[in-house]
C-alpha positions in Angstrom: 0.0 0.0 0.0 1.3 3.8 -0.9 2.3 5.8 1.6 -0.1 8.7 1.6 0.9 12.1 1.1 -0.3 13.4 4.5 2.1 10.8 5.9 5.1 11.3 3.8 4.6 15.1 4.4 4.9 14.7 8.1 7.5 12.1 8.0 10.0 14.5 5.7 9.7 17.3 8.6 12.9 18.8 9.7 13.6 21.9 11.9 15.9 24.3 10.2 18.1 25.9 13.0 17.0 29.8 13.2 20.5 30.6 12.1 20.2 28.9 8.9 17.2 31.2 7.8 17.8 33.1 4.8 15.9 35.6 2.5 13.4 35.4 0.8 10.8 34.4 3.6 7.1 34.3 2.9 5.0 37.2 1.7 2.0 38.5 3.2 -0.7 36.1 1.0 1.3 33.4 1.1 2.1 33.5 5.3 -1.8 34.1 5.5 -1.9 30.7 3.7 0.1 29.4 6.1 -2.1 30.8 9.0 -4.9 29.5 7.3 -3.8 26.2 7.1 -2.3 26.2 11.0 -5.2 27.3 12.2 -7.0 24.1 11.5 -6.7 22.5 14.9 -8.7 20.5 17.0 -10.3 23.5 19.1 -12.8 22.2 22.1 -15.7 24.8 22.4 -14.2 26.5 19.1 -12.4 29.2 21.9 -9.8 29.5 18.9 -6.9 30.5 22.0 -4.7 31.5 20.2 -3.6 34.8 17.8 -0.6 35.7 15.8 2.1 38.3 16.0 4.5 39.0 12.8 8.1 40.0 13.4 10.1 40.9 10.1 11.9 43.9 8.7 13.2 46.6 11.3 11.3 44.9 14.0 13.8 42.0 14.0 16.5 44.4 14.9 13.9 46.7 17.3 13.3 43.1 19.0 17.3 42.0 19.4 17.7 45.5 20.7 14.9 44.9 23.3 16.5 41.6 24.1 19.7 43.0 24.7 18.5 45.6 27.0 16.5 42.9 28.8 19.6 40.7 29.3 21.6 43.7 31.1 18.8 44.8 32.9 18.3 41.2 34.5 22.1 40.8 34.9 24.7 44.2 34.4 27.3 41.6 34.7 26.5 39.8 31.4 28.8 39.6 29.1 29.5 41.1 25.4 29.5 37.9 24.1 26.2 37.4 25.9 24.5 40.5 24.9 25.3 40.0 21.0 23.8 37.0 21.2 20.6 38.1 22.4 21.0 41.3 19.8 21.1 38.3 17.0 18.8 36.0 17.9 16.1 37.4 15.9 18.4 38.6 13.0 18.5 35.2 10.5 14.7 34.5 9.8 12.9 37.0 7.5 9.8 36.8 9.2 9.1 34.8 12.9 5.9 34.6 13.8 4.9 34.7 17.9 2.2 32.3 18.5 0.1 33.7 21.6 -2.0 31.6 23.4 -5.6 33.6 24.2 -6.1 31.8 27.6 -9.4 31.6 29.2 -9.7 30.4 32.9 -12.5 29.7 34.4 -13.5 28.2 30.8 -15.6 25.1 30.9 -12.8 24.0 28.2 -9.5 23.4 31.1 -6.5 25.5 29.8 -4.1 22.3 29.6 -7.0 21.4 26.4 -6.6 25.5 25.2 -2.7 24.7 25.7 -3.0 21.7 23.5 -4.6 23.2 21.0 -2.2 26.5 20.9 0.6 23.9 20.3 -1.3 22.1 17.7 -1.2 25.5 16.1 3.2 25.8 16.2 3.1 22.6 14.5 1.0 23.0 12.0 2.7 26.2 11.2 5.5 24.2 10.7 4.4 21.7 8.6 3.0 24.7 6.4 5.6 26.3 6.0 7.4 23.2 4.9 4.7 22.5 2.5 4.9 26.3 0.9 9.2 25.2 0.2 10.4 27.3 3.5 12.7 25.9 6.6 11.2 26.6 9.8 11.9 26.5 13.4 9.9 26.7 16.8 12.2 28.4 19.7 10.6 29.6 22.9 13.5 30.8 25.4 13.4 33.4 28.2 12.0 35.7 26.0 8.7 33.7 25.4 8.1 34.2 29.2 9.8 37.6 30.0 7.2 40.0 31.8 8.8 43.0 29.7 9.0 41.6 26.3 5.4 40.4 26.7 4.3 43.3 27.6 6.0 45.2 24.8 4.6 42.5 22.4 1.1 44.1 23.6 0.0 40.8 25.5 -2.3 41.0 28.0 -3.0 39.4 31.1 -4.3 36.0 30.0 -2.3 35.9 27.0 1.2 33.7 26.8 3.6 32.8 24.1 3.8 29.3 22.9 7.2 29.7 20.6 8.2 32.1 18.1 8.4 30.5 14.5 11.0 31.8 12.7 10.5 31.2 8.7 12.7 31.8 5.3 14.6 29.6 3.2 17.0 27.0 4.3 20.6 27.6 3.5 21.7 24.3 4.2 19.7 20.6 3.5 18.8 19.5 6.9 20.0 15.8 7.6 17.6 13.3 8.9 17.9 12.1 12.8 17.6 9.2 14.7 13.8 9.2 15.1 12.0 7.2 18.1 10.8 3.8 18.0 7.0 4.1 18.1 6.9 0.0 19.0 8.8 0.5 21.9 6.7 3.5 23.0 3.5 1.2 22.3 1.9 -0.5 25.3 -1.6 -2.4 25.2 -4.1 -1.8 28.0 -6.5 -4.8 28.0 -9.0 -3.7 30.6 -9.2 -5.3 34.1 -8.9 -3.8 37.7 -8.5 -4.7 41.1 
């Protein structure tokens, strides 16, 4: 039997490291596209938890500015070496995309389900942006969960960041990995009690 499309797409999925991002990185339609297609996610009580932030031109370098601020704020003692890296981390990718999670508490839908389904989100982003011929990568870091760097983000209270997708073009072919062994992850339960 042939091995579906669906299938093969998922199984040829590599992260491209950040740093291996290059120009050109999707254009407006086609990154909608990409939303569009994320976006399809199992979604309990249709809360849709979840919203988008674009980061690409002069806001890449705005953000590395913020971050480096951010780092010597939290620690004067940091060093150059440090700071730079922070000042570059969102300097590869044309365009990253912050995935915000639109939490609701109190929701008869638990937030670990709304969590679930904002991560469903960063995946399928990934797998669309494979599918429209770009690399892709899903970082988090301190800065996902940094009070400051939310708040200049414009989140608000019930609102966190599930990753920051950084998409362009791969500059490099991305080799496979060892992969897990989903018959030794498999266990039967065949009913039974006490």
């Amino acid at each position: 039997m042939p091995t579906p499309t669906l299938l093969q797409a998922l199984d040829q999925r590599r992260s491209v490291p950040s740093r291996q991002l290059r120009e050109p990185g999707p254009d407006t339609s086609t990154l909608l596209q990409m939303l569009r297609s994320a976006s399809r996610v199992p979604d309990h009580g249709r809360l849709v938890p979840f919203r988008f932030i674009r980061i690409q031109g002069d806001a890449r370098a705005a953000m590395g500015e913020l971050l480096a601020r951010r780092t010597l704020q939290k620690d004067p003692s940091a060093s150059a070496s440090a700071v730079e890296k922070e000042r570059g981390r969102f300097a590869s990718a044309p365009v990253i995309v912050a995935v915000v999670a639109r939490l609701q508490p109190g929701h008869k839908v638990p937030l670990e389900e709304q969590w679930l389904t904002v991560g469903s989100v960063c995946f399928a982003l990934l797998q669309a942006a494979q599918a429209c011929g770009f690399g892709a990568q899903w970082l988090t870091g301190w800065a996902a969960t940094d009070p400051v760097v939310c708040t200049e983000l414009g989140l608000g209270p019930d609102e966190r960041i599930a990753g920051f997708i950084h998409i362009g073009t791969a500059a490099m072919q991305m080799p496979e990995r060892e992969r897990p062994d989903p018959a030794a992850l498999l266990s039967d339960w065949v009913g039974g009690g006490a």
